[in-house]
N, C-alpha and C positions, 0 to 999 in steps of 0.2 A: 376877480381872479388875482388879483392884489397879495393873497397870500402867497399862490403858488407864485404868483414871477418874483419876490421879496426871498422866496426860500427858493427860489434856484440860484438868485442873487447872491446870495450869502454862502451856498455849494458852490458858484462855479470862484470866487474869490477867494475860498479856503481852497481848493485845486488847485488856481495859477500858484499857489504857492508850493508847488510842487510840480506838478505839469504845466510844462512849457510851450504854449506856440500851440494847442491841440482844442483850441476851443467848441470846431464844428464836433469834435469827436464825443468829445465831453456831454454837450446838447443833444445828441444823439441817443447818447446811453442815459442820462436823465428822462428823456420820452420813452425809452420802454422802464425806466423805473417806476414812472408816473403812469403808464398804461397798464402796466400790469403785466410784461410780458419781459422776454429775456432776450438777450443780444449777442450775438457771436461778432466777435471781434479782432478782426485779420489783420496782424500787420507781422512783418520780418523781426525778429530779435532786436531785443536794446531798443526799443520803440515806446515805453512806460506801458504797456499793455497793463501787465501783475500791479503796476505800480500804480495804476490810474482807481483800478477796482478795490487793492488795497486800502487807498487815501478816502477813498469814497465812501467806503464800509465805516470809517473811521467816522467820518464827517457827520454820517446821518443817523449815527448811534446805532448801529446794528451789529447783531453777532455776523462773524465771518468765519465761513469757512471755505478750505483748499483744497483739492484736489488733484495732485500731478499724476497725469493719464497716463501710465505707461502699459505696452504690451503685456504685460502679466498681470496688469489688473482687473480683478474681478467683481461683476453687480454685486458681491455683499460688501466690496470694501468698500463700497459706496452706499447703499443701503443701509446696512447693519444686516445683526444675523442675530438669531436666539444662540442664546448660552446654557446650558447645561451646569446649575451650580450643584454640586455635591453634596455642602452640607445640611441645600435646602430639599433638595432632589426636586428642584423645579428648574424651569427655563425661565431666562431674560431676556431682555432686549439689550444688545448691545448699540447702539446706536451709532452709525455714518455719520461719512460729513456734509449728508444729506441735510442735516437734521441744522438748519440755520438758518440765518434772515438772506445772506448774502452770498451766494455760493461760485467760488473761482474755479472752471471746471480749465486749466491750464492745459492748453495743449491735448484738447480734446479728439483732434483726428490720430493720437497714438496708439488710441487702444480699440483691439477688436469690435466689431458693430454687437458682439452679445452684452459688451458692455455699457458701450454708448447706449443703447439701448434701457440700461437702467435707469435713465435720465427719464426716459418719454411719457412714463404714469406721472412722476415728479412733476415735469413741466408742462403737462395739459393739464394734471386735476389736484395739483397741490395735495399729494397724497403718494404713500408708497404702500406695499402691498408686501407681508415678509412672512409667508409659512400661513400664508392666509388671512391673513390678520391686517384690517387698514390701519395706518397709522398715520395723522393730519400732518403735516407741514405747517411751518409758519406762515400767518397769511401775507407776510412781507417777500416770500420765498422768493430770489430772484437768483435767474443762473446766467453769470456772465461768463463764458466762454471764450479761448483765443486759442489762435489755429498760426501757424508759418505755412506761409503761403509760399513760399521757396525751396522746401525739401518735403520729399514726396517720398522717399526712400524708406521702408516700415511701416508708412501711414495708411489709416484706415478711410479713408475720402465719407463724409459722412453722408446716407444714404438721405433721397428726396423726402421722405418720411419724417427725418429729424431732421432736417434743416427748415421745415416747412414749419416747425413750433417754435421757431427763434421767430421773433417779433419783428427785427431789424439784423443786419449783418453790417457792420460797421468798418470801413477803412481805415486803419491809422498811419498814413505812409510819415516819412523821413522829414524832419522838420527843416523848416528853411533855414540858412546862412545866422543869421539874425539870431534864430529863435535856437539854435543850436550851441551859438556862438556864448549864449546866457546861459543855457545848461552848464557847461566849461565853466564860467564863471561862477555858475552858483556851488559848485562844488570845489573851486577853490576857494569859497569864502567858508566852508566849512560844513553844507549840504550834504547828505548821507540816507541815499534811500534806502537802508537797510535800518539804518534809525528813526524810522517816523515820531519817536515818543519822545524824541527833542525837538521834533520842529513844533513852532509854536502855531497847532490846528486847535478852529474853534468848532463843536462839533455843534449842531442843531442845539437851542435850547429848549428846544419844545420835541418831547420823544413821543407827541402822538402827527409829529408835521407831515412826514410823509402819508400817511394814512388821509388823513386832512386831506393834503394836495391832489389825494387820486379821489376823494370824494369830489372837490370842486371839478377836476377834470371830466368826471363821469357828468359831470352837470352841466360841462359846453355845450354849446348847442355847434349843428352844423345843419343850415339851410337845407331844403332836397335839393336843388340847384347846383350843389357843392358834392354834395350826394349821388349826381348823378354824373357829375363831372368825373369824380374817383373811379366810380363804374364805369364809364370808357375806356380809362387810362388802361384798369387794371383788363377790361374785353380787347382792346388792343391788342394785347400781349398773347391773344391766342389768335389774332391773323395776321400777325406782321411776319412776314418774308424771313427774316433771319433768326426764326423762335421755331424751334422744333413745338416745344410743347410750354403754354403760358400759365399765369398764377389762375389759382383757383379763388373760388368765393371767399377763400380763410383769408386773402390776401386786401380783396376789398373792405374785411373788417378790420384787418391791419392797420389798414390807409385812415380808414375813418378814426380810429384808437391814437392813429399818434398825431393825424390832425389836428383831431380836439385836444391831445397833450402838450403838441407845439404853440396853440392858441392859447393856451392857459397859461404855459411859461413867460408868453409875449404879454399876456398881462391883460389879455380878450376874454368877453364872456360866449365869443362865436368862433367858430372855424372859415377861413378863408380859404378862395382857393389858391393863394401862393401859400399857407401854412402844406398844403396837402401838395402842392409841388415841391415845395424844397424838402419835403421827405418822403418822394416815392422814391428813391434811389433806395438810399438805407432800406425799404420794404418792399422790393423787390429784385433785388439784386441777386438774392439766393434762391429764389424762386423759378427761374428762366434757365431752359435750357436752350442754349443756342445748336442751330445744326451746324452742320462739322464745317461746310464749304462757307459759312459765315464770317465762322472762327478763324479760316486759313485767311481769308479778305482783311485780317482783322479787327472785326467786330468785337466788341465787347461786352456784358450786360447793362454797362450805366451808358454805354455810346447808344445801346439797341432803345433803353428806357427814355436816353434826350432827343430820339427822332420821336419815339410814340409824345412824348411831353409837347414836340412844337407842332406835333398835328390834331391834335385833339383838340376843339375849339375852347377857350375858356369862360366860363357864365360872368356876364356881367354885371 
């Protein structure tokens, strides 16, 4: 697994050169790159959220593309739609910003659920559907998504359905003193995130790596022992006291996907069970719904997730 931990090595080094102080967040979103799956990504404004997926697109040589969710937008500006050419009197495909390796769905709880909603063929089957007609995705198609978790006011809260095909849901909170205090600095030495194409990023030199890295990945092993530990964790979550309603099965192959992703990063040809503890949070967090009198107690999903983690015995 040597490759995979060498080329996340060489991603998270071209990052700090940009993002500051955000390393678990960074490791996070490289495991649903490396698993195959997509990440919603929650933090308050001015947080490098755009910034982080931006830099990122860059680094591992892929096309990107952006999407800013507003209320008036509609599944074909996402999609694409047939056109209507005149001179040939046939139809085309105009093609969305579906249609790329990297996709920033920015501020995705703005717009309507018929829209959000265009996403869900996209991110279960790598494929959109337009006037009847399939048309493939890239098989790198990844959709990183951020939401502000502070204003509520016009948003569309996105429904259990589509949150359940995010792989992980990701925290970025407020950087520490330190690590904040360097941001300051690096932008009076002359740092400009609006400028990425002066800073000096090195991107992958090898453009079949990622692809590479999720084949090693898929080739982790993880014990049954490890296997069944996950399955607790995740059977937990439907009889603990302050969980109205817990993860489903999608959820224990979440667990096992980014296990073995986190194992490969680390540089293992196996999955552990602390690889599968330090990232059941990220893959269940948006899974659980807590009941209301939990909520008022205040409970929270990763407080409800760290009591199921110290009760579940661990295989040795």
């Amino acid at each position: 697994m040597q490759n995979v931990s060498s080329t996340v090595e060489h991603i998270l080094t071209e990052l700090r050169k940009v993002i500051v102080g955000q390393d678990e967040v960074i490791e996070q979103v490289l495991v649903a790159l490396l698993a195959e799956g997509h990440a919603l990504i929650e933090g308050v404004p001015g947080t490098a959220k755009t910034l982080l997926v931006k830099t990122l697109a860059r680094i591992v040589g892929a096309d990107f593309g952006r999407i800013q969710f507003t209320p008036d937008l509609m599944p074909s500006d996402i999609t694409g739609t047939n056109v209507f050419n005149v001179a040939t009197s046939s139809f085309s495909l105009r093609r969305g910003a579906i249609f790329t390796d990297i996709l920033l769905a920015d501020e995705i709880n703005r717009t309507p659920p018929k829209t959000q909603a265009a996403l869900l063929e996209a991110m279960e089957e790598r494929q959109v559907t337009i006037d009847g007609e399939l048309h493939p995705l890239s098989p790198l198609f990844t959709v990183l998504a951020t939401e502000n978790p502070i204003e509520y006011e016009g948003t569309y809260p996105l429904p259990e359905a589509q949150l359940d095909r995010f792989l992980l849901k990701v925290i970025i909170g407020y950087p520490s003193a330190a690590d904040e205090a360097q941001v300051v600095a690096n932008w009076d030495r002359g740092f400009n995130a609006r400028r990425l194409d002066q800073i000096d990023i090195r991107p992958l030199s090898d453009a079949d790596a990622i692809p590479q890295c999720r084949a090693e990945v898929r080739r982790t092993r993880m014990e049954t022992g490890v296997q069944n530990y996950l399955v607790q964790v995740v059977r937990r979550t439907r009889e603990h006291p302050s969980i109205a309603y817990g993860a489903s099965p999608r959820a224990s192959v979440a667990l096992l996907l980014c296990g073995k992703a986190l194992a490969a990063m680390r540089g293992r040809e196996f999955a552990t069970p602390d690889d599968v503890r330090d990232i059941t949070r990220p893959v269940l967090r948006h899974r659980l719904r807590l009941r209301a009198e939990a909520e008022l107690d205040g409970a929270t999903a990763d407080s409800v997730i760290t009591d199921i983690l110290n009760t579940v015995e661990v295989p040795r």
